[in-house]
Biopython code that builds the backbone (N, CA, C, O; Angstrom):
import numpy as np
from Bio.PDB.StructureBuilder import StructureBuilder

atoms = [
    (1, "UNK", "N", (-17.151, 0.546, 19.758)),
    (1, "UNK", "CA", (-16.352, 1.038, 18.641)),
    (1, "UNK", "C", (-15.644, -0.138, 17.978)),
    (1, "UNK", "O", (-14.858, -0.854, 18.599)),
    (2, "UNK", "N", (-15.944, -0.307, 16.726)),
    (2, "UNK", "CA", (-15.284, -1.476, 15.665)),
    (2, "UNK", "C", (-13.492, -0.990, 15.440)),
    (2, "UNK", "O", (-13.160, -0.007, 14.777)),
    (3, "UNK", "N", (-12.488, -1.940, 16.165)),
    (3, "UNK", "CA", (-11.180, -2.004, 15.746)),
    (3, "UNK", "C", (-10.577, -2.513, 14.668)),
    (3, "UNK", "O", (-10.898, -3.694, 14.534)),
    (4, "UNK", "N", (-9.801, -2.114, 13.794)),
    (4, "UNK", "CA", (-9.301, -2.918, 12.887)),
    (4, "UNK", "C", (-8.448, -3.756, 12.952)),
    (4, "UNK", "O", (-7.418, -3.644, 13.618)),
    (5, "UNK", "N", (-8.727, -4.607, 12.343)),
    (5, "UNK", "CA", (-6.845, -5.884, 12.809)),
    (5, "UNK", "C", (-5.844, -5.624, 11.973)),
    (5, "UNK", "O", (-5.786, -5.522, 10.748)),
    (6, "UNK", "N", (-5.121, -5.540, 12.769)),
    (6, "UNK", "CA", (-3.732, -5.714, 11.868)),
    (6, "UNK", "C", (-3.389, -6.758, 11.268)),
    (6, "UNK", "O", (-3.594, -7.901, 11.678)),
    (7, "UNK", "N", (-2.854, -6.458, 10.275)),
    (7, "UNK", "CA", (-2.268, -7.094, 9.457)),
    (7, "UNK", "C", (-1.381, -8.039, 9.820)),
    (7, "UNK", "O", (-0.665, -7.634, 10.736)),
    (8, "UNK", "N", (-1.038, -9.609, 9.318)),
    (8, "UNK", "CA", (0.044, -10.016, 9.532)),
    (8, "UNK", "C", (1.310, -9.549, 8.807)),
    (8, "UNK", "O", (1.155, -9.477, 7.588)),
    (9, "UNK", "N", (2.494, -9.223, 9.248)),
    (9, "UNK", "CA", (3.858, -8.740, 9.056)),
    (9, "UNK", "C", (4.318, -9.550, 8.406)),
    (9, "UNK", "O", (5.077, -10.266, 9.058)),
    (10, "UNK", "N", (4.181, -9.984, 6.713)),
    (10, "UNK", "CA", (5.036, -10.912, 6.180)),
    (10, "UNK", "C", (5.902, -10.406, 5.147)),
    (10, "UNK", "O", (5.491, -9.443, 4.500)),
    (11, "UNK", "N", (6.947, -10.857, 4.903)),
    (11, "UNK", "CA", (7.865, -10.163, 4.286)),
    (11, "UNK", "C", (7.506, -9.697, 2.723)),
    (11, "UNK", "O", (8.223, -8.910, 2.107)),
    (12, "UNK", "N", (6.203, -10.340, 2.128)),
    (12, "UNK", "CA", (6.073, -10.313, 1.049)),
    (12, "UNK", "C", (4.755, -8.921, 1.536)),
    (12, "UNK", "O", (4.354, -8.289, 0.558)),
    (13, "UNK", "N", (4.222, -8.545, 2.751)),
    (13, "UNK", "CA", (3.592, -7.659, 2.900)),
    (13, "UNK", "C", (4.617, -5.892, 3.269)),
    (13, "UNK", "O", (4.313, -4.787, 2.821)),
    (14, "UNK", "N", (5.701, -6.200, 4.111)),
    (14, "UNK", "CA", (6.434, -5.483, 3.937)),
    (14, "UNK", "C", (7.578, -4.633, 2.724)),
    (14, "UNK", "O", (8.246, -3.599, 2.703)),
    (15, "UNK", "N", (7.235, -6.035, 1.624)),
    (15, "UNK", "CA", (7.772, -5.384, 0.517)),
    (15, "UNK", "C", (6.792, -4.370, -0.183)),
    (15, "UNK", "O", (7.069, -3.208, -0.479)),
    (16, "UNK", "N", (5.503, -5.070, -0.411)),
    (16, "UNK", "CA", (4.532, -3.792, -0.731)),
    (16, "UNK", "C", (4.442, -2.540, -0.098)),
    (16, "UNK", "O", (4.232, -1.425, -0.577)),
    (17, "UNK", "N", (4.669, -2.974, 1.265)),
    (17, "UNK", "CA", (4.448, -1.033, 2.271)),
    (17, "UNK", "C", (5.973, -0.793, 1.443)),
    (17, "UNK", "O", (5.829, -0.189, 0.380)),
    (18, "UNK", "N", (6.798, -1.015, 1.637)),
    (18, "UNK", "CA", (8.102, -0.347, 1.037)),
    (18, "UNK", "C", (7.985, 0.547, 0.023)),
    (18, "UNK", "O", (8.357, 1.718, -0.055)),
    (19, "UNK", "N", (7.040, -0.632, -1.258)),
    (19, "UNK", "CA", (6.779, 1.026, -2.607)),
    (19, "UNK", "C", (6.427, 1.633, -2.035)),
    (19, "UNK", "O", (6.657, 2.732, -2.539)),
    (20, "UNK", "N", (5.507, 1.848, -0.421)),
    (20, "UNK", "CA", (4.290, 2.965, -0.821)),
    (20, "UNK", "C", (5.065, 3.910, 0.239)),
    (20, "UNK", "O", (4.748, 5.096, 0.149)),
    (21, "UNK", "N", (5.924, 3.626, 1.122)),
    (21, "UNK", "CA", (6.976, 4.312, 2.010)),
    (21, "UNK", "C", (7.796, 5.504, 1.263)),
    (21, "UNK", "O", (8.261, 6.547, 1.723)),
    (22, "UNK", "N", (7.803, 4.873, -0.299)),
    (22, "UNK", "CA", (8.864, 5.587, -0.639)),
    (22, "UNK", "C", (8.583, 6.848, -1.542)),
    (22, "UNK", "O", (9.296, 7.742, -1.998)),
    (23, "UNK", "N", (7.066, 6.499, -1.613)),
    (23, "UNK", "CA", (6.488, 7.785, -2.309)),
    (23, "UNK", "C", (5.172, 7.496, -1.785)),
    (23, "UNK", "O", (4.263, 7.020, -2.466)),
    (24, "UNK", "N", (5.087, 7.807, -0.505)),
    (24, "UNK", "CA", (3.604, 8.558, 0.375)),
    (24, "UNK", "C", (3.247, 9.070, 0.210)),
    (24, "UNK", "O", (2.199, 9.097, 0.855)),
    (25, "UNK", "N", (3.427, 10.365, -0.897)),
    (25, "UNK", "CA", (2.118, 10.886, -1.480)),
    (25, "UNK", "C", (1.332, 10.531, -2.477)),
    (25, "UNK", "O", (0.175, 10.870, -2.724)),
    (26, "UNK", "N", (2.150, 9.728, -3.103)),
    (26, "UNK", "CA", (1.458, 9.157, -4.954)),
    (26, "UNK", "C", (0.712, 7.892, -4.585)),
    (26, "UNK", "O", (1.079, 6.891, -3.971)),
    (27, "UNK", "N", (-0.896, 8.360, -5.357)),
    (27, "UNK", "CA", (-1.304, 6.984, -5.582)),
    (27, "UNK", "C", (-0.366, 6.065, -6.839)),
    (27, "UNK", "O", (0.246, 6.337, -7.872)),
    (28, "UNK", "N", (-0.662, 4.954, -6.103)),
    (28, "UNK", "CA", (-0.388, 3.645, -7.544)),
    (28, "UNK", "C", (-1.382, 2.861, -7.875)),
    (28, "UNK", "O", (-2.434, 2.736, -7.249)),
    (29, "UNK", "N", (-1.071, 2.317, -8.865)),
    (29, "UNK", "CA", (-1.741, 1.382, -9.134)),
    (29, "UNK", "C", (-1.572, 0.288, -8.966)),
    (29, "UNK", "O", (-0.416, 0.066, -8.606)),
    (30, "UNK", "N", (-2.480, -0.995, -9.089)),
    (30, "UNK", "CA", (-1.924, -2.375, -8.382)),
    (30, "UNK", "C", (-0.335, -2.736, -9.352)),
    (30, "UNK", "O", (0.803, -2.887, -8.907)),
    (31, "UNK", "N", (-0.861, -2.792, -10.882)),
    (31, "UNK", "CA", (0.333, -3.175, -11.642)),
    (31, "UNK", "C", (1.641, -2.198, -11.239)),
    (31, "UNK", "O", (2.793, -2.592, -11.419)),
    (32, "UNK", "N", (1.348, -0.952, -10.705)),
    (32, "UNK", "CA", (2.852, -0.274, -10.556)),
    (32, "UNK", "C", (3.556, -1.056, -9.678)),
    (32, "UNK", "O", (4.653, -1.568, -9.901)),
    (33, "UNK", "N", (2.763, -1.156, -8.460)),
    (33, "UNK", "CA", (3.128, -2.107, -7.420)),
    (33, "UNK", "C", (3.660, -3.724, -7.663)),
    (33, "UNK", "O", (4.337, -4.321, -6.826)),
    (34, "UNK", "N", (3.311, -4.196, -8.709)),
    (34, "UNK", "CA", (3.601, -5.735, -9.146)),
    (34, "UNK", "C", (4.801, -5.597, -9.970)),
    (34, "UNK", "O", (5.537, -6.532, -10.286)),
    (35, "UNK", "N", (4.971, -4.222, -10.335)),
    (35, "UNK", "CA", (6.261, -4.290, -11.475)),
    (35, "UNK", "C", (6.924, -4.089, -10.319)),
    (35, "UNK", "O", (7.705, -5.033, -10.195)),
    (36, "UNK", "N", (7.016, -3.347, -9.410)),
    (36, "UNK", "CA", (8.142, -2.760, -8.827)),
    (36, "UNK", "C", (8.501, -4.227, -7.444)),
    (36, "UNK", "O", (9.604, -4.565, -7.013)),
    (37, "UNK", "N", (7.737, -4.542, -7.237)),
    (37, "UNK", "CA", (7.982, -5.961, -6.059)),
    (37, "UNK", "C", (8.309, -7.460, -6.883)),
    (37, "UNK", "O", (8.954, -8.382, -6.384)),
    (38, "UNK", "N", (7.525, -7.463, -8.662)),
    (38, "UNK", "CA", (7.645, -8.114, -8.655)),
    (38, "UNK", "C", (6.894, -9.722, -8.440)),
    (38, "UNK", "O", (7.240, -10.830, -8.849)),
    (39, "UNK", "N", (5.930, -9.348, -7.754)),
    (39, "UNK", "CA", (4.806, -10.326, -7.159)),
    (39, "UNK", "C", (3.696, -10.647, -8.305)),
    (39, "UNK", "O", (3.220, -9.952, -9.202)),
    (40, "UNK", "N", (3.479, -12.038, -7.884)),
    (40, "UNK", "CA", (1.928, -12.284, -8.894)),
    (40, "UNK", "C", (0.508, -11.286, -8.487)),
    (40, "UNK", "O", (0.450, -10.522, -7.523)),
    (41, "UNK", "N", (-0.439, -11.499, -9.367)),
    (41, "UNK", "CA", (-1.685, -10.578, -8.412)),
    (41, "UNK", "C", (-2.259, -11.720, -7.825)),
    (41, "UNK", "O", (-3.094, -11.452, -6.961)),
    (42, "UNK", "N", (-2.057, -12.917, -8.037)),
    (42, "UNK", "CA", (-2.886, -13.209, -6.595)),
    (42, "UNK", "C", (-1.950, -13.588, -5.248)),
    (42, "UNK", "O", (-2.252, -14.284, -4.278)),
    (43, "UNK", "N", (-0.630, -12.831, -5.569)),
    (43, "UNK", "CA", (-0.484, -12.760, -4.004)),
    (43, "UNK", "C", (-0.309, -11.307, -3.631)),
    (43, "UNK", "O", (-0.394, -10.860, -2.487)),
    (44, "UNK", "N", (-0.067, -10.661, -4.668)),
    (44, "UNK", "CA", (-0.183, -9.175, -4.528)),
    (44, "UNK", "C", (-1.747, -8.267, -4.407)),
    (44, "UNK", "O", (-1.861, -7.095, -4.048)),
    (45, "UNK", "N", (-2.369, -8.795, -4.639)),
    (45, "UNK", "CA", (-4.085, -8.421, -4.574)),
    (45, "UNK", "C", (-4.824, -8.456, -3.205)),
    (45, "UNK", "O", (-5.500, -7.528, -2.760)),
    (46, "UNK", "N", (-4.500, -10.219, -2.310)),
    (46, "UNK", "CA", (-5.000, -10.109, -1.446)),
    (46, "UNK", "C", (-4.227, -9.241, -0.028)),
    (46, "UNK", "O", (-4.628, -8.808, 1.053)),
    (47, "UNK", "N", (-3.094, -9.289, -0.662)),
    (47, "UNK", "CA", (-2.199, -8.356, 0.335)),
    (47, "UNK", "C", (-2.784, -7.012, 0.781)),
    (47, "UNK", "O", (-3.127, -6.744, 1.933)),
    (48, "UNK", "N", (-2.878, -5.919, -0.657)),
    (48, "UNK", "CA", (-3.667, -5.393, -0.951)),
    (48, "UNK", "C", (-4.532, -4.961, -0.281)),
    (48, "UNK", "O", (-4.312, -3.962, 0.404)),
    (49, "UNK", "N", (-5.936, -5.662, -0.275)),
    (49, "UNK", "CA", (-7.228, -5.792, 0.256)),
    (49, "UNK", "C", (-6.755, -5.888, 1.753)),
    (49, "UNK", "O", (-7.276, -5.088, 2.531)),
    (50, "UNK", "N", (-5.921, -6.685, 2.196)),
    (50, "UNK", "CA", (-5.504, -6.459, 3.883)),
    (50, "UNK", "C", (-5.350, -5.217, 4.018)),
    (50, "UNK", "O", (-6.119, -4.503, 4.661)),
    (51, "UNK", "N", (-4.242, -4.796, 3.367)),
    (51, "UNK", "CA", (-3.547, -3.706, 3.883)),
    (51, "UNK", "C", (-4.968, -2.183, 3.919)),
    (51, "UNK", "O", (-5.029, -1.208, 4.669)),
    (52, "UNK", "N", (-5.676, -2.511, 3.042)),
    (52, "UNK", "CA", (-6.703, -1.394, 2.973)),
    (52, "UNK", "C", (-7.659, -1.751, 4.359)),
    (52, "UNK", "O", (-7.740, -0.914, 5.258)),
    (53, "UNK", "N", (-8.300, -2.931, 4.440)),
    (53, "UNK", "CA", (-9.012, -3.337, 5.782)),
    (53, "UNK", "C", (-8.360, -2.708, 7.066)),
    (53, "UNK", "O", (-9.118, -2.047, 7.776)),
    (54, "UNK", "N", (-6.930, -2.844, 7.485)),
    (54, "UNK", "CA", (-6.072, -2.575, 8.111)),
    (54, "UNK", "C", (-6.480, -0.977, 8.633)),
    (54, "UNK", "O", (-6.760, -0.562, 9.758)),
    (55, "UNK", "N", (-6.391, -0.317, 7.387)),
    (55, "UNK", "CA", (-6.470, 1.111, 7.727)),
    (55, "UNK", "C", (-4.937, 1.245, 6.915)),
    (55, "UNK", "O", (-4.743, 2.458, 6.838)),
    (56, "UNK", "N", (-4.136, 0.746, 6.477)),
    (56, "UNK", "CA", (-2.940, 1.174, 6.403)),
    (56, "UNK", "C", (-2.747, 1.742, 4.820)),
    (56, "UNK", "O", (-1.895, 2.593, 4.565)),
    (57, "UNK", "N", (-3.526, 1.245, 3.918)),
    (57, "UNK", "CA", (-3.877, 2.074, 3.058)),
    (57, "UNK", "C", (-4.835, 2.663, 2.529)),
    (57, "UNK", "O", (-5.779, 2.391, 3.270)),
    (58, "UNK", "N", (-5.397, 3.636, 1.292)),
    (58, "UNK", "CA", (-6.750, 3.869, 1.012)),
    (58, "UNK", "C", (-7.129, 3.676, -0.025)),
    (58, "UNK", "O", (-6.041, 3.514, -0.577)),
    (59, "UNK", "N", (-8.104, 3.511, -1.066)),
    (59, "UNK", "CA", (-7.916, 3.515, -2.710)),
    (59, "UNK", "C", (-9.213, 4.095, -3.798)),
    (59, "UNK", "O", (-10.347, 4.237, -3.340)),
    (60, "UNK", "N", (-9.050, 4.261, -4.581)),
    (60, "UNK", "CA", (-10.171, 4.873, -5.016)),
    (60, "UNK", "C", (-9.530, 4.397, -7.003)),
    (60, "UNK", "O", (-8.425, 4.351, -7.543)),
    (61, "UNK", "N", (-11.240, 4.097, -7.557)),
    (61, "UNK", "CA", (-11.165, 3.871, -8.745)),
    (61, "UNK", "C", (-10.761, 5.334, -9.710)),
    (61, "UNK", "O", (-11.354, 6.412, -9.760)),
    (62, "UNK", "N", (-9.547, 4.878, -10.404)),
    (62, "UNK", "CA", (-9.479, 6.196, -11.351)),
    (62, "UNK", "C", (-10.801, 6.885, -11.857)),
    (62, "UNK", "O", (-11.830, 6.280, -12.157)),
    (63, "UNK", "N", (-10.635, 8.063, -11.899)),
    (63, "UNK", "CA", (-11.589, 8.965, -12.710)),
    (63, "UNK", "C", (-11.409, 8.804, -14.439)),
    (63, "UNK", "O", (-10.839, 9.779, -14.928)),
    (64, "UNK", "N", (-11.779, 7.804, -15.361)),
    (64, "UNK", "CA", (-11.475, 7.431, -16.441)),
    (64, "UNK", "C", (-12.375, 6.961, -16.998)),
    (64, "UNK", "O", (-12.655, 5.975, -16.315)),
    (65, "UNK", "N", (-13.515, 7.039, -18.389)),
    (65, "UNK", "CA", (-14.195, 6.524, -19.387)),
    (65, "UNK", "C", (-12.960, 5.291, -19.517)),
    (65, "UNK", "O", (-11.807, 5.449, -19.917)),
    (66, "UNK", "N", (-13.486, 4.280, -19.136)),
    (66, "UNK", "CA", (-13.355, 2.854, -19.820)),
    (66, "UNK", "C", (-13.229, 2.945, -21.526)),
    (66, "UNK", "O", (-12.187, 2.637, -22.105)),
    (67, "UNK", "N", (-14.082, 3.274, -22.018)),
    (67, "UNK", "CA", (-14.291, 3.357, -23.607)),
    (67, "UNK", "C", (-13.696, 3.964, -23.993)),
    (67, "UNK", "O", (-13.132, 3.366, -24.909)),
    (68, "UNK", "N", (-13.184, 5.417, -23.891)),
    (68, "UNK", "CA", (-12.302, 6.080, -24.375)),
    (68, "UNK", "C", (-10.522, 5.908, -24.210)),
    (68, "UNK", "O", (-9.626, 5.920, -25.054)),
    (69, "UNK", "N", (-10.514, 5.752, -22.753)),
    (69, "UNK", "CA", (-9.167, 5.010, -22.647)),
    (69, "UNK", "C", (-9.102, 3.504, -22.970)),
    (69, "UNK", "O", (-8.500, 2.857, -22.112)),
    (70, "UNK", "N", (-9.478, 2.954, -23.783)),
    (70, "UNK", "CA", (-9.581, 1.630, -24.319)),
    (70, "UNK", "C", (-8.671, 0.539, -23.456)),
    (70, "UNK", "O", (-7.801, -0.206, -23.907)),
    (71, "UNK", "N", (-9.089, 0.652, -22.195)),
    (71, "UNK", "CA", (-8.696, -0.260, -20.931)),
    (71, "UNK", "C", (-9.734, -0.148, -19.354)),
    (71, "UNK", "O", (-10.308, 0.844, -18.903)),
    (72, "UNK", "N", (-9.684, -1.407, -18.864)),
    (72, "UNK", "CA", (-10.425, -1.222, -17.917)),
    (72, "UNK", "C", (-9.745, 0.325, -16.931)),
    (72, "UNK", "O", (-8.747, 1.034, -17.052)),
    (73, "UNK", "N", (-10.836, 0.293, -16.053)),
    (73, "UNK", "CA", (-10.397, 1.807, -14.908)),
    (73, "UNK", "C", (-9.168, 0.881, -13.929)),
    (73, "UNK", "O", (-9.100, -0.321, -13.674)),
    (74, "UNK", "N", (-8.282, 2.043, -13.545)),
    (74, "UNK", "CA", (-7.571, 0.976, -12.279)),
    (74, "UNK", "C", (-7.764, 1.814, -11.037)),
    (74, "UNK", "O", (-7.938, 3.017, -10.842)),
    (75, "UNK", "N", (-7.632, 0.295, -9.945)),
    (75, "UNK", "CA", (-7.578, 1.388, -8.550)),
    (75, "UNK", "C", (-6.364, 1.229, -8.002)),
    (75, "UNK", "O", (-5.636, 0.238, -7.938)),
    (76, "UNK", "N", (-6.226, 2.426, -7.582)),
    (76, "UNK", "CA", (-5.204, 3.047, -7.279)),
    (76, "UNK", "C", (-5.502, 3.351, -5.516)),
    (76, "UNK", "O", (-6.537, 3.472, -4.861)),
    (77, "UNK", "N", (-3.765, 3.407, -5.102)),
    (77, "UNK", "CA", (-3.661, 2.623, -3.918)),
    (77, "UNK", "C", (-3.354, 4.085, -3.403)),
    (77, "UNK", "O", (-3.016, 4.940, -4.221)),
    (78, "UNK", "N", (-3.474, 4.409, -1.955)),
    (78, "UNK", "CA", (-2.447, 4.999, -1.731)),
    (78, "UNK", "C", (-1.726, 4.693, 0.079)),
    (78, "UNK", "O", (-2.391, 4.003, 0.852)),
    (79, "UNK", "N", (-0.769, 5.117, 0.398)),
    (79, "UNK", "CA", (-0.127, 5.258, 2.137)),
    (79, "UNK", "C", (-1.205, 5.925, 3.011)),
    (79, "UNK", "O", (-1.555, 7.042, 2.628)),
    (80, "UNK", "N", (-1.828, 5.405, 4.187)),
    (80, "UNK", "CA", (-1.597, 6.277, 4.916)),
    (80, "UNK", "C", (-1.238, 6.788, 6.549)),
    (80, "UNK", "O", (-0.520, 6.130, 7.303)),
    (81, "UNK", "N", (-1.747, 7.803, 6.835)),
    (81, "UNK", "CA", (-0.475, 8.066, 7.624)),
    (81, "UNK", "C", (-0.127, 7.036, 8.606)),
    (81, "UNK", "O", (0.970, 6.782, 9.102)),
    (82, "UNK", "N", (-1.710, 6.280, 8.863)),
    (82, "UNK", "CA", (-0.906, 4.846, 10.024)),
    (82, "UNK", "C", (-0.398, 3.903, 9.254)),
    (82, "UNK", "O", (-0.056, 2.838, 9.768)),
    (83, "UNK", "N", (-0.283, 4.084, 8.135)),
    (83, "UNK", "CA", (0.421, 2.719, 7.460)),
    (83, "UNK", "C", (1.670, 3.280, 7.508)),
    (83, "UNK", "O", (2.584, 2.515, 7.815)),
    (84, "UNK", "N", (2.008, 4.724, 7.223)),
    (84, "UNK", "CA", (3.104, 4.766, 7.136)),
    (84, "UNK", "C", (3.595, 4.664, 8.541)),
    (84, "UNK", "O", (4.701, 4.126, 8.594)),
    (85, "UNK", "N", (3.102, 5.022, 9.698)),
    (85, "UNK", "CA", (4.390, 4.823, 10.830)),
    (85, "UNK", "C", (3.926, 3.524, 11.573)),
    (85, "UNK", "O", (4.416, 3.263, 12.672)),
    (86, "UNK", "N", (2.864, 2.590, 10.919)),
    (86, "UNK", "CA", (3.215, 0.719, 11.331)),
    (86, "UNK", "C", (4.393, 0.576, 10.800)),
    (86, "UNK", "O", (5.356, 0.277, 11.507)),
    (87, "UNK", "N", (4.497, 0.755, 9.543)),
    (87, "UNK", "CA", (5.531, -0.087, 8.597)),
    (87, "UNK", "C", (6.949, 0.787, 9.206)),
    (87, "UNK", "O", (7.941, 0.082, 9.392)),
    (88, "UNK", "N", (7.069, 2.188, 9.499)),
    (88, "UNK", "CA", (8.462, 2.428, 9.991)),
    (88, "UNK", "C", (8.428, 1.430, 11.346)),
    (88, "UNK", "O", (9.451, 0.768, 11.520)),
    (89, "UNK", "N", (7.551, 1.299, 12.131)),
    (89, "UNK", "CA", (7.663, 0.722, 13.267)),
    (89, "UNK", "C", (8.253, -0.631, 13.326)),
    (89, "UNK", "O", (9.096, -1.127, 14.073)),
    (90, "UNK", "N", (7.198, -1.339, 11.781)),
    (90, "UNK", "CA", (7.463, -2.599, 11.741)),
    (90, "UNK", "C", (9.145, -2.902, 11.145)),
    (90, "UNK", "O", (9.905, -3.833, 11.410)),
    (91, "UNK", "N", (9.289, -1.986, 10.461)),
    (91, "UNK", "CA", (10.850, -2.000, 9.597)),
    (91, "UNK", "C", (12.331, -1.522, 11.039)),
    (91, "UNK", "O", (13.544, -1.727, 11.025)),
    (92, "UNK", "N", (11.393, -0.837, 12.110)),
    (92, "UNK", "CA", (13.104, -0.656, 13.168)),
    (92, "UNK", "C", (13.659, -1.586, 13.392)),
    (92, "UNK", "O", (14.853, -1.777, 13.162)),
    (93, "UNK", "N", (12.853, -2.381, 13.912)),
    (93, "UNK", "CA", (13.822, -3.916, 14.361)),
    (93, "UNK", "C", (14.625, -4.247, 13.549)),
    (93, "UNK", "O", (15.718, -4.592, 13.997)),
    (94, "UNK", "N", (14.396, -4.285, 11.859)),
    (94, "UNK", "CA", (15.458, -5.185, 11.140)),
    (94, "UNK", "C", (16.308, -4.172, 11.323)),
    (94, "UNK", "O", (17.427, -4.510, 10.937)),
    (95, "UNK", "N", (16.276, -2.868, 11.820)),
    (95, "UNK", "CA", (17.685, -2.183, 11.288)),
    (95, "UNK", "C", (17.444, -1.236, 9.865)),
    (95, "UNK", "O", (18.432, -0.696, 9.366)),
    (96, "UNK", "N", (16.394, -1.099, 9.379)),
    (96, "UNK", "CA", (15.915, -0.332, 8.466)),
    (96, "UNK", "C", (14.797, 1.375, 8.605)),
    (96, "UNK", "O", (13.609, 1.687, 8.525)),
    (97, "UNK", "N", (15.617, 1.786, 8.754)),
    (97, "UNK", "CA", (14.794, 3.292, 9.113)),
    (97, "UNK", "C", (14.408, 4.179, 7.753)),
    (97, "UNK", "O", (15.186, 4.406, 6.826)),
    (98, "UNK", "N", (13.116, 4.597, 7.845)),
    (98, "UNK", "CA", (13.097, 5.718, 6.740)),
    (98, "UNK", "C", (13.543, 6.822, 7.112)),
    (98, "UNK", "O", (13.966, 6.878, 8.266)),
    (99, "UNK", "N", (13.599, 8.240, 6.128)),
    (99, "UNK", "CA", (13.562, 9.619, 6.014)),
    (99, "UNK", "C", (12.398, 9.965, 6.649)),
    (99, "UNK", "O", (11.401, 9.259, 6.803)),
    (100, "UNK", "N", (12.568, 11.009, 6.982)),
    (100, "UNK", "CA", (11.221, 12.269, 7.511)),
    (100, "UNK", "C", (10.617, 12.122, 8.516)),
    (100, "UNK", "O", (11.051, 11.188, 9.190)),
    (101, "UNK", "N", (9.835, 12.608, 8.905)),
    (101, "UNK", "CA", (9.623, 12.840, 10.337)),
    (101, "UNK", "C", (7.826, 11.688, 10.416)),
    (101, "UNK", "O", (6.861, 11.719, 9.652)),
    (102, "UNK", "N", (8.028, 10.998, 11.423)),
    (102, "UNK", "CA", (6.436, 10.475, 11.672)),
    (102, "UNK", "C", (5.350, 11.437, 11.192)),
    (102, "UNK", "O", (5.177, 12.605, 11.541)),
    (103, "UNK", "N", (4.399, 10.434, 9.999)),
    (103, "UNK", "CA", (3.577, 11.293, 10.092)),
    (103, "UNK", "C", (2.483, 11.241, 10.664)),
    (103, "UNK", "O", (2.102, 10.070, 10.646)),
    (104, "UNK", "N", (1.456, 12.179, 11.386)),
    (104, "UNK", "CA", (0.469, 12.435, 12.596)),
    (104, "UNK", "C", (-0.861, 11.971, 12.037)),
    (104, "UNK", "O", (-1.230, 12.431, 10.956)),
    (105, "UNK", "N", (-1.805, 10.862, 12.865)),
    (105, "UNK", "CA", (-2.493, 10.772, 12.374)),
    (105, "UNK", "C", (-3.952, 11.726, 12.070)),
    (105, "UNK", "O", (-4.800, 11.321, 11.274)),
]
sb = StructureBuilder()
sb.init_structure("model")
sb.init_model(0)
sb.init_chain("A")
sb.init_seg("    ")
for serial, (resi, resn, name, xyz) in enumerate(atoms, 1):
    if name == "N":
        sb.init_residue(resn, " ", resi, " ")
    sb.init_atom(name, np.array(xyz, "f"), 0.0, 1.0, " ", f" {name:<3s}", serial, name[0])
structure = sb.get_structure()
């Protein structure tokens, strides 16, 4: 059976799980994620791509005509449930706890 690796825990990776902590049900998009952290895309992109390898998130290309919405398609990110209780796991130590109850994988 193929394991996934975890991710390294860097603070600029923990700021990304943070958007997605805080609304676990909504996909985003990469740019929602860059406005809200703040980050370039090429350090916000390959983060990204970890965090999906990981298992900790999932993503899928919008359902969108390119031509008609006169912009490329975006993919859109989303939590899941082991990302969300690494990142509570990874966030106890500092002293930072979320709301709601673990969710089951």
């Amino acid at each position: 059976m193929l394991t996934k690796k975890e991710p390294r825990l860097s603070h600029q990776m923990l700021r990304v799980m943070s958007v997605f902590v805080e609304r676990p049900r909504d996909t985003l998009a990469g740019s929602d994620v860059a406005k809200q952290t703040r980050m370039l895309s090429g350090t916000l992109y390959p983060i990204l791509m970890r965090l999906e390898q990981a298992g900790w998130l999932e993503s899928k290309w919008e359902e969108l005509d390119p031509s008609e919405a006169g912009r490329p398609r975006k993919r859109l990110y989303r939590i899941t449930g082991h990302g969300y209780n690494k990142t509570r796991e990874a966030l106890a130590p500092l002293g930072i706890s979320l709301e709601g109850p673990v969710w089951n994988l």
